[in-house]
C-alpha positions in Angstrom: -39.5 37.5 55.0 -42.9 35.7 53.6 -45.3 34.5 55.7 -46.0 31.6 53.2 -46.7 28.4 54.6 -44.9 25.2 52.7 -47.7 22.8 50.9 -48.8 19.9 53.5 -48.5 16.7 52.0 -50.5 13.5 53.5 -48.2 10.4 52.9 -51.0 8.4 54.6 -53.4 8.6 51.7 -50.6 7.2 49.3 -49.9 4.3 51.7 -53.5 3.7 52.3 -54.9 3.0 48.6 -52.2 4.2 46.3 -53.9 4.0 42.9 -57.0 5.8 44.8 -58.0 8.9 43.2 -56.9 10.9 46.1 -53.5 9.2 46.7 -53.2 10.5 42.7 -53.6 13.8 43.7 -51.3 13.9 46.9 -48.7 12.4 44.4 -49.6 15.6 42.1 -49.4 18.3 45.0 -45.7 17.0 45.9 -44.9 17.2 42.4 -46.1 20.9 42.1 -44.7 21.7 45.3 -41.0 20.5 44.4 -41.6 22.7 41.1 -42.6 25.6 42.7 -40.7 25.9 45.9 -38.4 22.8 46.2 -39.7 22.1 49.5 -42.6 20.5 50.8 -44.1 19.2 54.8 -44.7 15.8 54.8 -47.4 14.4 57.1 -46.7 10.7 58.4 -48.5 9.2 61.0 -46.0 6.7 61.7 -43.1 9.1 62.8 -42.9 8.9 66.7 -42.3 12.7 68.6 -40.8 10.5 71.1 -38.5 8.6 68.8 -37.1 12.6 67.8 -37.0 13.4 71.1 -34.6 10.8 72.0 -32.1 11.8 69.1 -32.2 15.1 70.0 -31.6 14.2 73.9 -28.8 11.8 72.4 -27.1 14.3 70.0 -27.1 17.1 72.2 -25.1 14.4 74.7 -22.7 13.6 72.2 -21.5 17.3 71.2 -21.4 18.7 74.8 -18.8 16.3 75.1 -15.1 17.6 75.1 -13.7 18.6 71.5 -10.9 15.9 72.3 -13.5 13.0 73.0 -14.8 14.1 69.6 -11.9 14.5 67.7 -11.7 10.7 67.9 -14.6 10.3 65.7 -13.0 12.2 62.4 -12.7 10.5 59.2 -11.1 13.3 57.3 -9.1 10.5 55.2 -12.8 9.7 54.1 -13.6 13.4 53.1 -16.0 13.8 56.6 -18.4 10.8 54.4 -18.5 9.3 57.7 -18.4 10.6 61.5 -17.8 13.9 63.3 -17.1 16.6 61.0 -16.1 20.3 63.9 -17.2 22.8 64.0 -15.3 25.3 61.1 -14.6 22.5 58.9 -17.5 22.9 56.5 -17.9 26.3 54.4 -20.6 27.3 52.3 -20.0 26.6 48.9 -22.0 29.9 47.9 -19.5 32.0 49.2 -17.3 31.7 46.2 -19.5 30.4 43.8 -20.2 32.6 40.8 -23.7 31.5 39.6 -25.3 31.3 43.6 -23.9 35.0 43.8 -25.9 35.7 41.4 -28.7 33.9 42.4 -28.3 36.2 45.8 -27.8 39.4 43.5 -31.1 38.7 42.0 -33.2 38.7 44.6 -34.8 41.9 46.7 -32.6 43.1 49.0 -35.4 42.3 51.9 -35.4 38.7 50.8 -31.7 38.1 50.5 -29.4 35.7 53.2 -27.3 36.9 55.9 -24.2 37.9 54.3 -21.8 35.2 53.5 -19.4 36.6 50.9 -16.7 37.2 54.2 -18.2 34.3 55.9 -15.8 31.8 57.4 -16.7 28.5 57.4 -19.8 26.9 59.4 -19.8 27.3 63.1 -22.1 24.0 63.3 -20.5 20.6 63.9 -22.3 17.1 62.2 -22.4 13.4 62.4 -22.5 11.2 59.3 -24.6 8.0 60.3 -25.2 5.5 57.0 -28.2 4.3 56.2 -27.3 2.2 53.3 -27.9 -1.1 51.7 -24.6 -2.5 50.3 -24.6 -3.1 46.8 -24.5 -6.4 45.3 -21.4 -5.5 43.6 -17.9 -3.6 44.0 -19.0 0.5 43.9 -16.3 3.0 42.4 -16.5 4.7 45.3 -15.8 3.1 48.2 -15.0 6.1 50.7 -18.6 6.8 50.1 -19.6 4.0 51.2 -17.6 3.2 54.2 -18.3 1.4 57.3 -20.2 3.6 60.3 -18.0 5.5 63.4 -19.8 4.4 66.4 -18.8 6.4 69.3 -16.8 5.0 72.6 -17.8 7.0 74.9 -19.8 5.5 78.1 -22.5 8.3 78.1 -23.9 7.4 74.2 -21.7 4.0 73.6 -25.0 1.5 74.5 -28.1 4.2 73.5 -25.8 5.0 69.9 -26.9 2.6 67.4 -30.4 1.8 68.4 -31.5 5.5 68.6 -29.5 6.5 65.3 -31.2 3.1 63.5 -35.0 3.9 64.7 -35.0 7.4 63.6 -32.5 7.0 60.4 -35.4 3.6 59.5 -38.4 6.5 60.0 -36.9 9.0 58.2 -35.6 7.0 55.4 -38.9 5.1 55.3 -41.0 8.6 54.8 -38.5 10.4 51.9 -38.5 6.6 49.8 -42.1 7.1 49.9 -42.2 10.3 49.0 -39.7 9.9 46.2 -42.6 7.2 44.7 -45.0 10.0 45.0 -42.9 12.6 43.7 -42.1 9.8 40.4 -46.1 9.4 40.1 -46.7 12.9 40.3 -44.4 13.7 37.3 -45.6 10.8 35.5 -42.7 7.9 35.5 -43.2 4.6 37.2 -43.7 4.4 40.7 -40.3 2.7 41.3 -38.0 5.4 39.2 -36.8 6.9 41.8 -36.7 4.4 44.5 -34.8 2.5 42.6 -32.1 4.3 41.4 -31.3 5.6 44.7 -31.4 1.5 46.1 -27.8 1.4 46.9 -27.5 5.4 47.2 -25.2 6.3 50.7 -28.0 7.8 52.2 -27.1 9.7 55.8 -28.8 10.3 58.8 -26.4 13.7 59.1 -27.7 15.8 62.5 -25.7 19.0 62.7 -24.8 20.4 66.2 -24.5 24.4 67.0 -23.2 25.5 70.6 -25.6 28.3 71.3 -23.8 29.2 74.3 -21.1 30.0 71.7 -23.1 31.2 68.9 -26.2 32.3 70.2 -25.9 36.1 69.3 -28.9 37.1 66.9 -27.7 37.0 63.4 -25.3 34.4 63.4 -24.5 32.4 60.3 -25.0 28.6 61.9 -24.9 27.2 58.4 -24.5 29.7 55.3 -27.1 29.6 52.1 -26.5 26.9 50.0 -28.3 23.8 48.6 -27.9 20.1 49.0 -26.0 18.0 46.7 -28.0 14.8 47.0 -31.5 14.1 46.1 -33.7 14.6 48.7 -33.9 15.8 52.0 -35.8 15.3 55.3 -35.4 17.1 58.6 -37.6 16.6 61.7 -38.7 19.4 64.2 -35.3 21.3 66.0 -35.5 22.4 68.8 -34.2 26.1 68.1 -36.1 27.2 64.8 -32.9 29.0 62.4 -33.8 27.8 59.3 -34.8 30.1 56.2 -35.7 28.4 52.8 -36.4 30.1 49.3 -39.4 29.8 47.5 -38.4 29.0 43.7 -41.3 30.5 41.8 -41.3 33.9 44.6 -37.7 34.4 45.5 -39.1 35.2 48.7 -37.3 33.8 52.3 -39.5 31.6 54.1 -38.7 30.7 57.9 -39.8 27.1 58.0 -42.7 26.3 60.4 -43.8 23.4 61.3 -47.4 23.0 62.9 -47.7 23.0 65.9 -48.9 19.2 66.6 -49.2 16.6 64.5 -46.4 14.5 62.7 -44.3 16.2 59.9 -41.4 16.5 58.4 -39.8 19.0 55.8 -38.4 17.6 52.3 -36.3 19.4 50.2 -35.1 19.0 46.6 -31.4 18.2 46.0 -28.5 19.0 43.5 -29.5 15.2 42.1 -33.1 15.4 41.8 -32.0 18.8 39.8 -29.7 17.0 37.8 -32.3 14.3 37.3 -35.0 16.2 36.4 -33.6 18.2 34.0 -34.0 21.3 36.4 -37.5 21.0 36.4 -37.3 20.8 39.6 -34.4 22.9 41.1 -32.4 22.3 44.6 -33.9 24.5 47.3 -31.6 27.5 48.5 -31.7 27.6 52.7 -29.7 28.8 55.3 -29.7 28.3 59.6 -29.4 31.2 61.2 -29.4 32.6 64.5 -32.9 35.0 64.8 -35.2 36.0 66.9 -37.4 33.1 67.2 -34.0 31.6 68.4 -33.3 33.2 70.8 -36.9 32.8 72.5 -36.3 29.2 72.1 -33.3 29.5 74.1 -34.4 31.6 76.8 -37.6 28.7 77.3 -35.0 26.1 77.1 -33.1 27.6 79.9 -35.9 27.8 81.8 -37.7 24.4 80.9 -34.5 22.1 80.8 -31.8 23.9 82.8 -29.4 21.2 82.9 -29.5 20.3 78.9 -27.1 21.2 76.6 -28.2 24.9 74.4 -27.0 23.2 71.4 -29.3 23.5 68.2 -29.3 19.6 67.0 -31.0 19.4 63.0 -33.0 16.2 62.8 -31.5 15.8 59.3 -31.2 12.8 56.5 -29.6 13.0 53.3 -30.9 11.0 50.8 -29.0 9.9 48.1 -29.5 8.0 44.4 -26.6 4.8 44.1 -23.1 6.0 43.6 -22.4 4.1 40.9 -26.2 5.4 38.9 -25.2 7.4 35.5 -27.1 10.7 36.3 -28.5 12.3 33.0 -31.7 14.0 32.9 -34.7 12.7 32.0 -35.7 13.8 28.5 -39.6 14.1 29.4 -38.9 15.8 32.3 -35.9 18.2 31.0 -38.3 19.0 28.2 -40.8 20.2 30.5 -38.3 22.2 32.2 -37.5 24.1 29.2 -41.5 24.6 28.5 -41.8 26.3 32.3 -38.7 28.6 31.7 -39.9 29.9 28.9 -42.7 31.1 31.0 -42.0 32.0 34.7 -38.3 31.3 35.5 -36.3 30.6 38.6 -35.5 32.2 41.7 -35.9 36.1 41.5 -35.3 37.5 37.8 -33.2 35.2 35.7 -31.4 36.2 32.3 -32.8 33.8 29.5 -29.5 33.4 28.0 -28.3 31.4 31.1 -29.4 28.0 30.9 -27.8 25.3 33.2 -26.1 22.4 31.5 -26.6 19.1 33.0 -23.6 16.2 31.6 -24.2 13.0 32.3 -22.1 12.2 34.8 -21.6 9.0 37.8 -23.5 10.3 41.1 -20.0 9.3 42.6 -18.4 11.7 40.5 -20.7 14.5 41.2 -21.4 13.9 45.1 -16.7 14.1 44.9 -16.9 17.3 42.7 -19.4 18.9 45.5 -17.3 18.1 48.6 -13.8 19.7 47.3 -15.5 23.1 47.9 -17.4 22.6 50.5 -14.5 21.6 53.4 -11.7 24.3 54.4 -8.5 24.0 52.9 -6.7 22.4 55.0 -9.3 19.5 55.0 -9.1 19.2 51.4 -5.8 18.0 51.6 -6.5 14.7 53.4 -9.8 14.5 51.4 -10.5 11.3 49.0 -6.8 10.8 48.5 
């Protein structure tokens, strides 16, 4: 485990004078930090603790709720795009996945994940709350952009959309602005990004863990994988859990935010990957049970002993348009190919093996991710 701490990024200088001098080089630090570790923290003044506090409060209402209150929220016709997704639905695509084997096999054996090859699927549950604009034409892919669950039930009914809108508007606020950094930093317009992901079905996608259930040290909450859309954002959890791997080390870093202050944690997605050529690659992480955890439950029980122990993520998916023709960026995937020939990816990699990035609809891809990724007997139902 490395005791690395993740670049600091201050989006306040960017908003402040954007075509300063010093904006230019925050823009250049998040693009060196998405090359070199596919993760950054972001620091942005105008994210409210308070404003986390009450979706965490919120959340943690919601899933201590009876499974058969929550069962009423599933969209499995919809492939989980919008909803409740229970717990042991979702299964980490790693586990059978040739090339992220590999990835695993390559790296020390101090610095690898907790063991998913027998892994079932995720014990965590998750909402899916959109964030999206609609699109001023018909999308291909309308089950991604379907209308929002909002829950019946009278404990969240009337505190539901407000609380889910303020914190989904801060988060998606910071990671657009960061993606216009991140475009600056690798030299495109401002816009690029932004833009292409205008009409993306971004989430705001909290995942839920019972810690009364699966609170043993070295529990799998969520198994090592990445993130099939571009970018995301988390805010501070309650229960720290979650591992990430550096790209240009190989080395497991338990994420750490500081102590005060307001920040948030980006990480690079299967899109941006796609988009950049794999210049920038999608950052490998896991959520696990450790123990740091279990401190954090033993204060909680303490500190709040009538709140639910369930480990709520603070999470937002951010995603380019469904309909946008992903291909790679020739000046970027060039670049790509100039750093591989020098350093390479995560732990040793053979220079024979080079990913091969299609053009393909972002639709298509976000479809060909999920098949994997739910149990089988939610595959069935999924995007018939």
């Amino acid at each position: 485990m490395s005791d690395v701490t993740l670049p600091i990024v201050d989006l306040d200088i960017f908003l402040s004078s954007p075509d300063s001098q010093a904006a230019s080089r925050e823009c250049k630090k998040v693009a060196d930090a998405l090359i070199s570790y596919g993760a950054l923290l972001l620091r942005d003044s105008r994210v409210s603790e308070d404003d986390n506090a009450a979706f965490l409060d919120l959340l943690e209402d919601y899933f201590a709720q009876p499974e058969q209150v929550l069962k009423q929220d599933e969209r499995p016709e919809l492939g989980y795009q919008v909803g409740v997704t229970l717990e042991n639905t979702e299964k980490p695509k790693c586990a059978v996945d040739e090339p992220c084997l590999k990835v695993i096999s390559r790296l020390d054996p101090a610095e690898r994940p907790l063991d998913i090859t027998a892994h079932s699927p995720d014990p965590k549950c998750r909402f899916f709350w959109k964030m999206s604009e609609k699109p001023p034409y018909e999308t291909q892919y309308p089950a991604l952009n379907a209308p929002n669950v909002v829950p019946q039930a009278d404990s969240v009914r009337d505190r539901w959309t407000p609380i889910m809108e303020k914190w989904g508007t801060s988060m998606k606020t910071a990671v657009e602005n960061l993606a216009e950094m991140a475009a600056v930093g690798l030299g495109l317009d401002r816009e690029t990004f932004r833009e292409a992901g205008r009409y993306g079905p971004h989430l705001l996608a909290p995942t839920a863990s019972d810690l009364v259930k699966y609170g043993e040290k070295d529990t799998i909450l969520a198994g090592f994988h990445t993130d099939l859309n571009f970018l995301t954002i988390h805010g501070r959890s309650r229960y720290p859990g979650l591992n990430i791997w550096a790209r240009n080390t190989g080395k497991r870093i338990a994420v750490k935010f500081p102590p005060t202050g307001r920040y948030l944690l980006v990480q690079a997605g299967k899109q941006l990957e796609h988009l950049s050529g794999g210049l920038i690659k999608a950052g490998f992480h896991e959520v696990v049970v450790n123990e740091a955890t279990i401190e954090a439950i033993e204060r909680r029980k303490v500190q709040n002993p009538d709140r639910p122990l369930i480990r709520i993520s603070s999470t937002f998916f951010w995603h380019l348009s469904s309909d946008y023709d992903l291909a790679p960026i020739a000046v970027l995937q060039q670049r790509a190919r100039g750093l591989r020939a020098d350093t390479i990816n995560l732990g040793k990699v053979d220079i024979d093996e080079e990913a091969v990035y299609e053009p393909i609809k972002v639709g298509q891809q976000v479809q060909k991710y999920i098949y994997p990724c739910l149990s089988q007997s939610t595959v069935l139902t999924s995007f018939k």
